[in-house]
C-alpha positions in Angstrom: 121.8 -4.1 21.9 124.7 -4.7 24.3 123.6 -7.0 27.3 125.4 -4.9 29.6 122.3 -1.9 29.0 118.5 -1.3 28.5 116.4 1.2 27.4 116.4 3.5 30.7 120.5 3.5 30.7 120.4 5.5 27.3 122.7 8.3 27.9 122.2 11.4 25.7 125.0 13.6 24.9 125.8 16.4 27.5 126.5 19.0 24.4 123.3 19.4 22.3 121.1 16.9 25.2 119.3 15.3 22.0 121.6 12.6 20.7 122.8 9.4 21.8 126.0 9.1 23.1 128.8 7.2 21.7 132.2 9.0 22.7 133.7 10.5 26.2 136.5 12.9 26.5 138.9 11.6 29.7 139.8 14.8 30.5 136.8 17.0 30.8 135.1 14.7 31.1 132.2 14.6 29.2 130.0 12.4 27.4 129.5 13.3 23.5 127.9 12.2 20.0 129.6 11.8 17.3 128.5 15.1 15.8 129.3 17.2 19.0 133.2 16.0 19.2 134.5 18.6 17.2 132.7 21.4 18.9 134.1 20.2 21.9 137.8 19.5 20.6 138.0 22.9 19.0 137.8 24.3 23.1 141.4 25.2 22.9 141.5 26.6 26.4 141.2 22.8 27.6 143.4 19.9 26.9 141.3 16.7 25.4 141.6 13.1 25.2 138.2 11.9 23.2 137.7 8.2 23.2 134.8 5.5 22.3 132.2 5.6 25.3 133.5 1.8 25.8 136.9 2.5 25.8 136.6 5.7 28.5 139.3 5.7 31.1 138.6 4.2 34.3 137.0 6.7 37.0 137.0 6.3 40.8 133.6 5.1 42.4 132.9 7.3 45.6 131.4 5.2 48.9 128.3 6.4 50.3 129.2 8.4 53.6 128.5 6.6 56.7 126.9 9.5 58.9 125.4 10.9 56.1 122.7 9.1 53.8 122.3 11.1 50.9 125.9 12.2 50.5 129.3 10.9 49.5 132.7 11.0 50.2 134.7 13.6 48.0 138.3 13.3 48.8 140.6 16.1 48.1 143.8 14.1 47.2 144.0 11.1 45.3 147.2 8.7 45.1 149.0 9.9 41.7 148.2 8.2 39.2 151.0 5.0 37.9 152.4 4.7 34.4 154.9 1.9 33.8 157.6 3.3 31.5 159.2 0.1 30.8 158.6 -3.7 31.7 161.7 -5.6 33.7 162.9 -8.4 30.9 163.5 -11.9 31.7 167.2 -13.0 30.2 167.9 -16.6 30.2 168.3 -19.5 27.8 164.8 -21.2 28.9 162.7 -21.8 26.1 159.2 -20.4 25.6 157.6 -24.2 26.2 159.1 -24.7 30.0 158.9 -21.0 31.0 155.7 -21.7 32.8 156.4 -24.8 34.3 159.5 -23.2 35.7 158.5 -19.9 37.1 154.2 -20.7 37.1 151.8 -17.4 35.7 151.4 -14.2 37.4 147.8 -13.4 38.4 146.2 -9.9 37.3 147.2 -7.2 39.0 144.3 -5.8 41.8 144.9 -2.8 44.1 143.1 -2.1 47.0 142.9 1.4 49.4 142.0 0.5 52.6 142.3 4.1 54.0 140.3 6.1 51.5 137.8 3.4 50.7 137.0 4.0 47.3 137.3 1.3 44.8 139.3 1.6 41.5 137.6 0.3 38.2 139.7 -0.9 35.6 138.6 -1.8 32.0 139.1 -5.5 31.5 142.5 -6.4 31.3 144.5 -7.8 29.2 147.1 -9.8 30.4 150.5 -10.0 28.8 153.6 -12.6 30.0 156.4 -11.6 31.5 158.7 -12.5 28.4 159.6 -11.2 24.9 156.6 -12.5 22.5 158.6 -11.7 19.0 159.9 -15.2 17.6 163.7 -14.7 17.4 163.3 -15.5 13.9 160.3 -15.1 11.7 158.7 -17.9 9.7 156.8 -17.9 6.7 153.9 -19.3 6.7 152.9 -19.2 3.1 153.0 -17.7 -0.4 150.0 -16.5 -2.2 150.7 -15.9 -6.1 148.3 -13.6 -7.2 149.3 -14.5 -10.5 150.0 -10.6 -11.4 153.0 -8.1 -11.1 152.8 -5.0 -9.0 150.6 -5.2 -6.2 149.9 -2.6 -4.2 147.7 -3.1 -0.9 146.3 -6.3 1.0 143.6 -6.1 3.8 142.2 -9.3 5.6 138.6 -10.0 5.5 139.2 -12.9 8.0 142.0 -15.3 9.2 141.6 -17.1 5.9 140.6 -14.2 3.1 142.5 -11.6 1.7 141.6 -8.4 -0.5 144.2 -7.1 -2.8 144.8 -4.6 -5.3 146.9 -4.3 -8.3 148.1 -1.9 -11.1 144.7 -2.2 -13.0 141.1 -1.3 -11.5 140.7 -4.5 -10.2 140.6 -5.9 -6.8 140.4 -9.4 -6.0 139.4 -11.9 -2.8 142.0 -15.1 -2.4 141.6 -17.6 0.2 145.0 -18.7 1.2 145.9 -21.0 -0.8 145.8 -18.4 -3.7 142.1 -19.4 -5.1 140.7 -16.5 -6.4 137.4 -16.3 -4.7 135.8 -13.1 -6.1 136.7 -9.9 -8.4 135.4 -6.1 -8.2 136.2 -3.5 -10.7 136.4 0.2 -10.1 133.2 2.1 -10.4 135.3 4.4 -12.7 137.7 2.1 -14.2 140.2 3.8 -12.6 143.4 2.0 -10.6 142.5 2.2 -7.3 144.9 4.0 -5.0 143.9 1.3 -1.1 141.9 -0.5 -0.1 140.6 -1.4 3.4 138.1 -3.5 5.3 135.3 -2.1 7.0 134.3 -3.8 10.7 131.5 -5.1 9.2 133.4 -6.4 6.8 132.6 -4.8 3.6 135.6 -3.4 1.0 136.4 0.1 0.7 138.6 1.7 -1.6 140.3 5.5 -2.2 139.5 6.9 -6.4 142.0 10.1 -6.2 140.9 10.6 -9.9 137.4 11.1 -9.4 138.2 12.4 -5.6 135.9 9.4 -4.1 136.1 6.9 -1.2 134.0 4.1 -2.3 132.1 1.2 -0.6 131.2 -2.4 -2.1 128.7 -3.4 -0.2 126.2 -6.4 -1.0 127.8 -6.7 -4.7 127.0 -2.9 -5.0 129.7 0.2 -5.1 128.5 3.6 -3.3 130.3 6.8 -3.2 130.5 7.3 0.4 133.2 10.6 0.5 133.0 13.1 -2.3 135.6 16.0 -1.9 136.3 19.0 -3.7 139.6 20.4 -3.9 141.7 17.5 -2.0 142.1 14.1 -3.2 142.3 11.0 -0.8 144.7 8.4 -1.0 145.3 6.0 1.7 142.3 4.7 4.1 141.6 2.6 7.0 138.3 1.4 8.9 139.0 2.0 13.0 137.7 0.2 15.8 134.5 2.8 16.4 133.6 2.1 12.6 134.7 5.6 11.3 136.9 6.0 8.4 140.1 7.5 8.6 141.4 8.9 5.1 144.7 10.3 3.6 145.0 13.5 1.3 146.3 16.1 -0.2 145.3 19.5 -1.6 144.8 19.8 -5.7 147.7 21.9 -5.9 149.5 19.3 -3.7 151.3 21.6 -1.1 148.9 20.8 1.8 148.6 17.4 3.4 146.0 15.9 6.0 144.3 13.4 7.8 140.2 13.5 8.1 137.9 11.4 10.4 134.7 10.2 8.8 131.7 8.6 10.5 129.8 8.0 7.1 129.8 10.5 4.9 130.5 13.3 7.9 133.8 15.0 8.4 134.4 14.7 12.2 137.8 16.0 12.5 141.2 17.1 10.9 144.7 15.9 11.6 147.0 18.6 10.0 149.0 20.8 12.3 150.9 19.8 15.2 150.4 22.3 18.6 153.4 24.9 17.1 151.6 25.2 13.6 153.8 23.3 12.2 152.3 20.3 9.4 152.2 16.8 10.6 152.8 15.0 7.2 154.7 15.8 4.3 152.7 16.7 1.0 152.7 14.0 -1.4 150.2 11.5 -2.1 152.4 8.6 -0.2 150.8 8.4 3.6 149.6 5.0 4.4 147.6 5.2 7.5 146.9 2.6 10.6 144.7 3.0 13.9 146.5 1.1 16.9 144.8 -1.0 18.8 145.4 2.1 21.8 143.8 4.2 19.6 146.8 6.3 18.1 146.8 7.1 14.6 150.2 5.7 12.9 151.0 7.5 9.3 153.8 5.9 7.4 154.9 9.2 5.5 157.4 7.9 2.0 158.4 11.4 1.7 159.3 12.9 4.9 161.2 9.3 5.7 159.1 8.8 8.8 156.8 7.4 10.8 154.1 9.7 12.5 152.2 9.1 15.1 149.7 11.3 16.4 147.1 10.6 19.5 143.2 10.0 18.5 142.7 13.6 20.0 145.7 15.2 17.3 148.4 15.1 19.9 151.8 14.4 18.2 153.6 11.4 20.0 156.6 10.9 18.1 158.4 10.5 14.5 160.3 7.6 14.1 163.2 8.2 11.4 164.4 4.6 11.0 166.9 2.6 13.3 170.5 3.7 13.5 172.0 0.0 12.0 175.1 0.4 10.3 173.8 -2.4 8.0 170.5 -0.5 7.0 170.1 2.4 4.3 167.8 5.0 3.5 164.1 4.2 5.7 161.8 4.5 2.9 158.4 3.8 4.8 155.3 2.9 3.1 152.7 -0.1 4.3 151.6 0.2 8.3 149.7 -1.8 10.0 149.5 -2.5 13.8 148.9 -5.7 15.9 147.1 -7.3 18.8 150.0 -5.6 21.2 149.4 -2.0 19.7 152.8 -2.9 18.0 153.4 -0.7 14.9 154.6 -2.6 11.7 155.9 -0.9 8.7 157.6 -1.8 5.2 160.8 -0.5 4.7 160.5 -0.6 0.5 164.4 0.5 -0.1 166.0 -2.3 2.6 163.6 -5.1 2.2 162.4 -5.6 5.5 159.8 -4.9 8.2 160.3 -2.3 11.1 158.9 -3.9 14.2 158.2 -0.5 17.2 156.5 -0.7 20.3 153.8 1.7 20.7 155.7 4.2 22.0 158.0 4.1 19.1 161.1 2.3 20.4 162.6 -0.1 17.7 162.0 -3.9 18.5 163.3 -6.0 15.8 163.6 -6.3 11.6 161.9 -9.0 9.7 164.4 -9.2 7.3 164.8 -13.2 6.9 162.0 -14.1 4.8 162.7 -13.7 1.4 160.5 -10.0 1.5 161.6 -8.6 -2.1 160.1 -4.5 -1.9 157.5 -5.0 0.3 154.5 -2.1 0.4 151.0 -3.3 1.7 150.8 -4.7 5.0 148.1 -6.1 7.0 147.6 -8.4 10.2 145.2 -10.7 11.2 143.4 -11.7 14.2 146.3 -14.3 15.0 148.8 -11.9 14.4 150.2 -13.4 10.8 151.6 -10.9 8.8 150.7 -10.8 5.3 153.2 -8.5 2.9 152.6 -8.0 -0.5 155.3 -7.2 -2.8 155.1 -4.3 -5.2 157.5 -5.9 -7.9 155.9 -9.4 -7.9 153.1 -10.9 -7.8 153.2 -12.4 -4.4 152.0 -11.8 -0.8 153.7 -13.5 1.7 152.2 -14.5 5.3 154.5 -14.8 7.8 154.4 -15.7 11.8 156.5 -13.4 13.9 155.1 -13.7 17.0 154.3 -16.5 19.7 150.5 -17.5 18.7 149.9 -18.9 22.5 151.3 -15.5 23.9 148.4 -13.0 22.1 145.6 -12.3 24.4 
């Protein structure tokens, strides 16, 4: 149990007032269970923004009022609320080592209103410098020859373990200096489509064939998602432990994305808020959760990048940068990092995408040897490790200053 509660703080969801409560919608707000959030998204009247109870927005604590006991202050207008929409950047030729010993560290912001006395709680921060953390060239770190030729997805178990997947129905554990560690084979014998890793740590992996997501789970494989009439595809564990999962319709003109907790279907990604499809149909949508929460789809066939808020809210499309020395953007790996930076393998060009979260382009990874890249995954470091469809290698590479991730 969290130290932070005890039995008597057990708060029980404000929809069906039975179960316990372990998501709140900003907006409303409202404090749900897992099995009440799409009753409550499907309100279309209202706009939503549904988040893990730990990760609700931060809410104004009202001061007791001074003449009367048992009341408290309800202001009628609040200062508007501030969103940066772009951080000032430092230009110079000072290197990353003397920055601080030039120009010292910035203390956390705090904000204080005297007149309305009411104090504003913030989650805890998280405090970023004031410079560019990107190396200006990426380094590899390291080569891990899986000893096989087309890989298709990687997914760190740790800082030090990596899953992979191949063109046969195996999957295997490496360490990283390439020792095979251990070795699981499809419950079918069929080529697994991804893989991903579950916060607890245990494998999971997509079957389109038999129209299964699978878990291996204490050297045992369980049919967690058994559909009928779609087929999933790409997969990825999120930061509440629910399982977000790629697929398309049998008849492959309908595409979606589907919310599990378990085996239950939570919610749908699948039209934006003018009817119009999100994704492209096809089976080739890998899929990410960003550290803010956004769900980042890396859809092959519609050349794009889509990402879509956790309540189904489309945020943008990126369609590739505009460099004269760049071809076609044929996205397919995604994976995010400790910045809610959104990474993505560009298969055609050879190279890595690097956006911010709101979808601006930062920089390639383009230097590194990369030969058509397709799974990506990052660690807790944030190392990059690529595997390459046509070889047999995955390649971990640093791109980002290790003492600037918080």
């Amino acid at each position: 149990m969290d130290p932070k509660f005890c039995a008597q703080d057990i708060i029980k969801c404000d929809l069906c007032k039975d179960r316990v409560v372990q998501m709140y919608c900003n907006l409303c707000p409202m404090n749900l269970c897992k099995d009440c959030v799409v009753e409550h998204i499907s309100d279309n009247s209202k706009k939503h923004d549904v988040v893990p109870s730990d990760l609700r927005r931060s809410k104004l604590l009202y001061p007791q009022c001074l003449k009367h006991s048992e009341e408290i202050y309800k202001f009628t207008k609040l200062p508007s609320k501030l969103k940066v929409k772009k951080f000032p950047v430092f230009t110079g030729n000072h290197s990353q080592e003397n920055f601080l010993q030039l120009f010292g560290s910035i203390s956390p912001l705090s904000i204080t209103t005297e007149d309305h006395d009411y104090t504003l709680v913030t989650p805890e921060a998280v405090s970023y410098p004031p410079y560019d953390p990107l190396l200006d060239e990426p380094e590899p770190i390291t080569t891990i020859d899986t000893g096989y030729k087309y890989l298709y997805r990687v997914a760190c178990l740790s800082d030090e373990e990596i899953w992979t997947c191949r063109e046969d129905k195996i999957m295997n554990l490496y360490n990283l200096q390439g020792k095979l560690l251990k070795s699981f084979q499809t419950k079918s014998r069929n080529i697994p489509c991804d893989i991903a890793v579950t916060r607890c740590g245990d494998l999971v992996y997509s079957d389109p064939d038999t129209r299964t997501v699978n878990l291996v789970k204490n050297e045992q494989i369980q049919e967690v998602i058994i559909l009928q009439g779609w087929k999933p595809f790409y997969v990825c564990s999120t930061s509440s432990g629910d399982l977000l999962v790629t697929m398309d319709s049998d008849d492959e003109k309908q595409s979606k994305v589907v919310r599990y907790s378990g085996s239950t279907e939570i919610q749908t990604l699948q039209f934006d808020s003018e009817g119009e499809p999100l994704f492209s149909s096809g089976d080739l949508k890998f899929i990410s959760e960003n550290r803010n929460l956004d769900i980042c789809v890396a859809d092959y066939k519609a050349k794009a990048v889509v990402v879509v808020k956790q309540t189904g809210k489309l945020q943008f499309r990126y369609i590739g940068h505009p460099s004269t020395t760049k071809g076609s953007f044929d996205p397919v790996g995604i994976t995010t990092d400790s910045r809610s930076q959104i990474l993505t393998a560009d298969f055609t060009n050879n190279c890595i995408h690097i956006l911010d979260q709101d979808g601006q382009f930062l920089r390639y990874i383009d230097n590194c040897g990369i030969g058509f890249p397709w799974g990506l995954c990052v660690d807790t470091r944030d190392n990059l490790f690529v595997a390459e469809h046509n070889s047999r290698k995955v390649n971990n590479i640093k791109y980002i200053h290790v003492n600037n991730v918080s």
